[in-house]
RODO-2510 file (C-alpha; in nm, 4 decimals, decimal comma):
residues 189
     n   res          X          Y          Z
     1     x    -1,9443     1,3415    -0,3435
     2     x    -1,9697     0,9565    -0,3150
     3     x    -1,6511     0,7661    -0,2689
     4     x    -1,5789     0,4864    -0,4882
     5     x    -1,3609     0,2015    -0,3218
     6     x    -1,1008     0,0189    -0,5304
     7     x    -1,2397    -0,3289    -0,5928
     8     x    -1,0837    -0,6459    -0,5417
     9     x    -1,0105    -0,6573    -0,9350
    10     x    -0,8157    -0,3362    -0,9042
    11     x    -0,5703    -0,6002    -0,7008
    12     x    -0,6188    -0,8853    -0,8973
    13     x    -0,3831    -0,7853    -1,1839
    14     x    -0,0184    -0,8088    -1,2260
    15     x     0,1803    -0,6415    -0,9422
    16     x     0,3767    -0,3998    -1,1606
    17     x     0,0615    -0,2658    -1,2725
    18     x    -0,1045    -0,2407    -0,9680
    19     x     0,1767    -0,0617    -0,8400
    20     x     0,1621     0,2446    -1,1211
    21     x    -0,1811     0,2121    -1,1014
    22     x    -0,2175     0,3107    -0,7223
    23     x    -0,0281     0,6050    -0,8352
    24     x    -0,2759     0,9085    -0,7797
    25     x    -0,5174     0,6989    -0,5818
    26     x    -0,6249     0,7672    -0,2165
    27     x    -0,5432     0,5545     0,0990
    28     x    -0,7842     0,6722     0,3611
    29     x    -0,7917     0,5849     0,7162
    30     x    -1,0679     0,6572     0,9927
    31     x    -0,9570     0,6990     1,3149
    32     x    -1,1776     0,7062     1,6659
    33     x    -1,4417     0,5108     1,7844
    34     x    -1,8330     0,5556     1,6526
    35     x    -1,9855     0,8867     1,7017
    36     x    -2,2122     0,9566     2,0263
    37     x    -2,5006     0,9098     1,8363
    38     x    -2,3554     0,5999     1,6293
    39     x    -2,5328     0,6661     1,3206
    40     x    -2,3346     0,5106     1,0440
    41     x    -2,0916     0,4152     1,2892
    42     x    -1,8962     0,7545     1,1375
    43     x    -1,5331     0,7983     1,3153
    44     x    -1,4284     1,1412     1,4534
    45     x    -1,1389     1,1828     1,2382
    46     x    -1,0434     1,0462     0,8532
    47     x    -0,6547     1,0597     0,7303
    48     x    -0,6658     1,0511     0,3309
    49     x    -0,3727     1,0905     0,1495
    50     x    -0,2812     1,0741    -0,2794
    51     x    -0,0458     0,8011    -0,3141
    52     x     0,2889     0,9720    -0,4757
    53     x     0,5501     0,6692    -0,4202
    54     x     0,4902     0,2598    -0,4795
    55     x     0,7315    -0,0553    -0,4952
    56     x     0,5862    -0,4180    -0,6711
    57     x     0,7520    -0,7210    -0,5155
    58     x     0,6082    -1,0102    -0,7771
    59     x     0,6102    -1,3443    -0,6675
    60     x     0,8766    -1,5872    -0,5203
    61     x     1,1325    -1,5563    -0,7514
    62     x     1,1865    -1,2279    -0,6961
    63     x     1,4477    -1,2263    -0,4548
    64     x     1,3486    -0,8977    -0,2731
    65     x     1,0314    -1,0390    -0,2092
    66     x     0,9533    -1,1911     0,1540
    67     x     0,8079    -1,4746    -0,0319
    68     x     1,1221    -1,5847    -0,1957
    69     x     1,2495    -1,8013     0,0470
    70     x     0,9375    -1,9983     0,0340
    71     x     0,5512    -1,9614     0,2859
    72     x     0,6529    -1,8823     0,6565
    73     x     0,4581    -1,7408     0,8812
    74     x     0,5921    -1,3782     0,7718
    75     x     0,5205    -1,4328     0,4311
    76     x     0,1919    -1,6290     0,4902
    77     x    -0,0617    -1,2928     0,4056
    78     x     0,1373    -1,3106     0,0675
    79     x    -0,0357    -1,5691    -0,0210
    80     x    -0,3955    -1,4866     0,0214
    81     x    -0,6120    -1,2968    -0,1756
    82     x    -0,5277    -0,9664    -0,3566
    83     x    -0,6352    -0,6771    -0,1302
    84     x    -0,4963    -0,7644     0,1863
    85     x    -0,2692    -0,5961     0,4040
    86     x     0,0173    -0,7425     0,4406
    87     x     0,2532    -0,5124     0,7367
    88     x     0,5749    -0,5789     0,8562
    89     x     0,8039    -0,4327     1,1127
    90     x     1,1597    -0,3025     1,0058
    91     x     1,4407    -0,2091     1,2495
    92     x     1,2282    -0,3119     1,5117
    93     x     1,0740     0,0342     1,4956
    94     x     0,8505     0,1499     1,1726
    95     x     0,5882    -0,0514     1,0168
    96     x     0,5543    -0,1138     0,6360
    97     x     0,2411    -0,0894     0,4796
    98     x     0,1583    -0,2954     0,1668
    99     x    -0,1522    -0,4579    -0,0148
   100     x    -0,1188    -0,7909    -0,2283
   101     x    -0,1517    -0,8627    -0,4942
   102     x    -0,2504    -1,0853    -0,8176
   103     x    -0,3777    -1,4397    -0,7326
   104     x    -0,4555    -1,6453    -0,4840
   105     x    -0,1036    -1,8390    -0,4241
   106     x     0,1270    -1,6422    -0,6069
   107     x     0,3203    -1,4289    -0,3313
   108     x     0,3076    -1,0701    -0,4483
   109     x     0,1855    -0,6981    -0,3283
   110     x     0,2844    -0,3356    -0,3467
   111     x     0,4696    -0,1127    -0,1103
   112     x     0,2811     0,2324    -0,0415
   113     x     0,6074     0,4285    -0,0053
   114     x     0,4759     0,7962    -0,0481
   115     x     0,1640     1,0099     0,0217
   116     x     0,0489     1,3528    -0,0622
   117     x    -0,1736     1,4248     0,2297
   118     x    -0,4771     1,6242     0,1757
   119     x    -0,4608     1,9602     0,3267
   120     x    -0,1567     1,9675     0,3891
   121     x     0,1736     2,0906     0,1973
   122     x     0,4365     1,8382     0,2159
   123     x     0,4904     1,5048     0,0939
   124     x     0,5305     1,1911     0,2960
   125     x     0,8229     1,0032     0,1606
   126     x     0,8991     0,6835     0,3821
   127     x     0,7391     0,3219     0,4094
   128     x     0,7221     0,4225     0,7954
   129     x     0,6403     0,7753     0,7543
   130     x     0,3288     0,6744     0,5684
   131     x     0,2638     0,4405     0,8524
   132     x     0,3232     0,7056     1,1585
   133     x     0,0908     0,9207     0,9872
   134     x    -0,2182     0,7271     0,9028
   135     x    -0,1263     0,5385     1,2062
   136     x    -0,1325     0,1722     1,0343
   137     x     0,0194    -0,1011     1,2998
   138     x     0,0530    -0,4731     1,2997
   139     x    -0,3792    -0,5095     1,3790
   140     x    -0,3998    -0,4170     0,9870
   141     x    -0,1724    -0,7223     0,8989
   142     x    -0,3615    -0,9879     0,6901
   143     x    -0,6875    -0,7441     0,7295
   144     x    -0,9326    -0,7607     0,4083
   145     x    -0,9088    -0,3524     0,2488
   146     x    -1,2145    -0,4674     0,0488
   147     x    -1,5048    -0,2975     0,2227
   148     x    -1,2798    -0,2432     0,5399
   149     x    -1,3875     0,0499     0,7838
   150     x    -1,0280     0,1662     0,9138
   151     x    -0,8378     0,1550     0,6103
   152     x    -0,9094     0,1653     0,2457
   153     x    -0,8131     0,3045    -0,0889
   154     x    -1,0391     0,4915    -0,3474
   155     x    -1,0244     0,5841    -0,6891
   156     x    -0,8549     0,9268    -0,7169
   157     x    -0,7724     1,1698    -0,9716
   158     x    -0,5423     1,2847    -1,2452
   159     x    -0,3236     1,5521    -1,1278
   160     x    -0,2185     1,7951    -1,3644
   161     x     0,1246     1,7862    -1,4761
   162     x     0,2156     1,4971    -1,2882
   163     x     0,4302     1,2126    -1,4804
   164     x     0,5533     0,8475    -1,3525
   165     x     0,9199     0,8364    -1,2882
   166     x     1,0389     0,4632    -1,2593
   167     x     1,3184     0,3135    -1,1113
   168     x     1,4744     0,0652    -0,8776
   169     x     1,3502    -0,0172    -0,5583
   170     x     1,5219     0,1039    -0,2290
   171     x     1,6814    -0,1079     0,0592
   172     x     1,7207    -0,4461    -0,1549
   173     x     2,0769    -0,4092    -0,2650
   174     x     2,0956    -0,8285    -0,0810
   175     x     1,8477    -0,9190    -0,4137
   176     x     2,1130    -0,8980    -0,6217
   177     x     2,0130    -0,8546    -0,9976
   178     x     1,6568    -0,8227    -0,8858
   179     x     1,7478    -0,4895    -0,6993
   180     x     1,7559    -0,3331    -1,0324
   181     x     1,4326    -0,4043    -1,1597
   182     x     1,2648    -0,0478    -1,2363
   183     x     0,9854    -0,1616    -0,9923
   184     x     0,9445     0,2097    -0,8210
   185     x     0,6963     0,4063    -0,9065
   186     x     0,6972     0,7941    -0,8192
   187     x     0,4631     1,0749    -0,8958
   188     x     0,7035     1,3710    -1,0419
   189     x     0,5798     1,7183    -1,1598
***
């Protein structure tokens, strides 16, 4: 079975869609250096995972955003082109894993909150949980996912009896009215 990337279009459109969008799709990360032999420059392991849980942050006037208090060098990955990675350290201890967004200029991405990892039973519900477990660190920050060879997302499937729950985001309460924009996105069966 041929996988078939998500394309920098995928990324291209508005945040909020993006975000329900990567809803059933699957992050996959190879881990390892090339096999002994090198052909295809294959790893020794792959970490794929059906993303269950996504936030939007949309531009600067959102005032959740990282971008809202203007281009810094945090926020500077916001502003490149959709289908970067854009990671982040919080309490000095768990990495955040997010891709932008939209166009060129116009500060926005989406959160990967939750996974479903293949194989295994449980969920993954966490910004830094999803992190720890596909192992996604600060050397991913600004990284193109287009055609990437460590981390990527592909299209995925409809899984039966799943329906989007919506709601507002987590951790932003300091946004103020912008906390309680239904920009959550979970997988519920």
């Amino acid at each position: 079975m041929a996988e078939i990337r998500l394309n920098r279009k995928f990324f291209e459109r508005p945040t909020v869609e993006v975000a329900k969008n990567l809803l059933r799709q699957v992050l996959v990360r190879k881990i390892g250096p090339p096999s002994a032999k090198g052909y295809g420059g294959h790893s020794k392991k792959e970490i794929r995972g059906v993303i269950c849980e996504t936030e939007a942050y949309v531009g600067q006037n959102d005032k959740a955003c990282h971008a809202s208090r203007g281009r810094t060098p945090r926020s500077e990955v916001l502003f490149w082109e959709a289908g970067r990675a854009y990671v982040y350290l919080i309490y000095g201890m768990h990495y955040c894993f997010n891709v932008v967004t939209e166009k060129k200029d116009f500060p926005s991405a989406v959160l990967i909150r939750g996974v479903i990892p293949f194989g295994g039973t449980e969920k993954i519900f966490g910004p830094g949980r999803v992190c720890k477990f596909f192992k996604i660190g600060k050397k991913f920050h600004g990284q193109d996912l287009i055609g990437n060879k460590a981390l990527w997302f592909e299209r995925g499937s409809k899984i039966l009896g799943a329906k989007i729950k919506k709601g507002p985001r987590v951790g932003v309460d300091y946004a103020g009215p912008w906390a309680k924009k239904p920009w959550r996105f979970l997988l519920v069966s």
